[in-house]
C-alpha angles and dihedrals in degrees: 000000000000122000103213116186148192118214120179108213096184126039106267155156133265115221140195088210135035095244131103109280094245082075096058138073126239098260089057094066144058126187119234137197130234112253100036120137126201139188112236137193103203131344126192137174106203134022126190086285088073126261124327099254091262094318129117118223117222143169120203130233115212111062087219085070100050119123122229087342089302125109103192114077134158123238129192102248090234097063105052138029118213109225132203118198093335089320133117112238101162138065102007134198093268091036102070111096119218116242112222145181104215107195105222093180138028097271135163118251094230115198080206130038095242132102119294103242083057090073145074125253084248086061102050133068118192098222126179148233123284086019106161117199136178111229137190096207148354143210143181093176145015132191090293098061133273121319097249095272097319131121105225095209138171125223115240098209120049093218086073101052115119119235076347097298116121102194115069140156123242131176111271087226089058105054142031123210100219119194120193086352098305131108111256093166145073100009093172108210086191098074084055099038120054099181125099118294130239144170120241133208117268089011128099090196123093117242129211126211099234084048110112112253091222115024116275087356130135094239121084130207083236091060089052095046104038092252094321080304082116110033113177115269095212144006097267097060088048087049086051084051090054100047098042084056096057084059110047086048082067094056094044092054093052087047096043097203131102120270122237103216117206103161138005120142109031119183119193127288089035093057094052087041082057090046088253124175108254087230090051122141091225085079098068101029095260095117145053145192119213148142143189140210124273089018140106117221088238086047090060100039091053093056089045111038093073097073102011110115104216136022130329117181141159145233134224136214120012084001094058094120100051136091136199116212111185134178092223115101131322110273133121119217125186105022 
């Protein structure tokens, strides 16, 4: 039998998801110490989804190392070698991509993330276009916030520090972190997005509220918030947003017409405002009032209560044509 092996060669983090830790919770990742070694039962660095962004997928082996009670975890490449019988497998020499900061624009190297004309001539380094430099790492935030549209980054070879100093800032419109070849960051959304921009509980990304709430989806984060007026107060209540979403993809898609939101998340005081329960769903993002042309509210709730996992319920009167979907219990009200 093969003994198969990971051995962590810097000290590293374990993740849930292949993306830098500043994008995680806390409960997504786990420290780990160089030198480490652990059973596995299978690794990988790709799937048919494409590669990890630069991470190894593993699941261990022995339950005593389990994390968390979870034995497949992800691990920056860099960081850690997989072994076979004694042998590495993975990365190999010629595996390991170069992480680079590519200046697309004459820029100025900043040893602080403030304008320019704010330093002294000792904290600023004039660099031009074109400029290529091997990093170690990169940054666009720590745990007090961003740094006011800089990369904090350190130089990899020491021939390239400036006045012997190898982290510096430089403008995130300036310069480009490339991995493998490929941009990582920054990937600008707003160059994508045009709505108003907002910040969002557990992410270090800003948000927009024409951005799809799910990639690709119908459903947009201004349709959630109100047009960034209710923006979510904790994690929990961004996780129920997302959720909620993924259902309610799925009704769109079987009725195959576009939804007319008219509520989804609903703080207080606005759900009382509305003559909300005090117990509604709306409160926490797990519901959401809609309609949609040509129908009756009854007629909608009759093709989606079969499958749909929560409650579905209508409205009278004036209200005759919406329906509220929610991702509490299952119960139907109204029809």
């Amino acid at each position: 039998m093969v003994n198969k092996v990971l051995k962590i060669t810097d000290d590293t983090i374990f993740k849930l998801r292949p993306l830098q830790s500043l994008e995680l919770s806390p409960e997504e990742q786990f420290s780990v110490l160089e030198g480490r070694q652990f059973a596995i039962e299978s690794y990988a660095y790709a799937d048919a989804s494409g590669d990890f962004e630069g991470h190894i997928r593993v699941a261990l082996q022995n339950q005593a190392d389990w994390v968390r009670g979870r034995n497949t975890w992800y691990v920056y490449k860099r960081h850690a070698q997989v072994l076979f019988d004694g042998r590495v497998v993975y990365p190999q020499e010629d595996q390991v991509a170069v992480l680079i900061l590519k200046v697309v624009r004459a820029t100025i190297f900043k040893r602080r993330p403030i304008p320019s004309t704010q330093l002294p001539e000792a904290q600023k380094q004039e660099i031009p276009n074109g400029s290529i430099f091997a990093l170690d790492s990169y940054a666009f935030a720590n745990a007090q916030g961003d740094f006011d549209n800089h990369i904090r980054f350190a130089l990899k070879n020491s021939e390239d520090y400036i006045y012997g100093l190898n982290t510096w800032y430089v403008y995130n419109r300036h310069a480009q972190v490339l991995y493998d070849g490929k941009v990582v960051y920054p990937r600008f959304p707003s160059q994508r997005f045009t709505g108003t921009p907002f910040k969002l509980p557990g992410n270090r990304s800003t948000f927009y509220t024409d951005q799809p709430i799910i990639p690709g989806g119908s459903f947009t984060w201004g349709e959630a918030t109100k047009e960034a007026q209710r923006i979510p107060t904790d994690i929990n209540e961004v996780t129920n947003i997302l959720a909620l979403a993924k259902q309610l993809q799925r009704a769109r898609n079987q009725i195959g017409k576009p939804f007319n939101i008219t509520s989804w998340y609903r703080p207080e005081p606005f759900n009382s405002q509305a003559g909300g329960v005090p117990n509604s769903q709306h409160l926490s993002g797990r519901a959401v009032d809609f309609w949609v042309e040509g129908y009756l509210g009854r007629q909608l709730a009759f093709e989606l209560f079969p499958w749909w996992p929560g409650g579905v319920g209508t409205y009278s009167g004036s209200r005759s044509d919406v329906v509220q979907l929610d991702i509490g219990p299952k119960r139907t009200w109204g029809f």
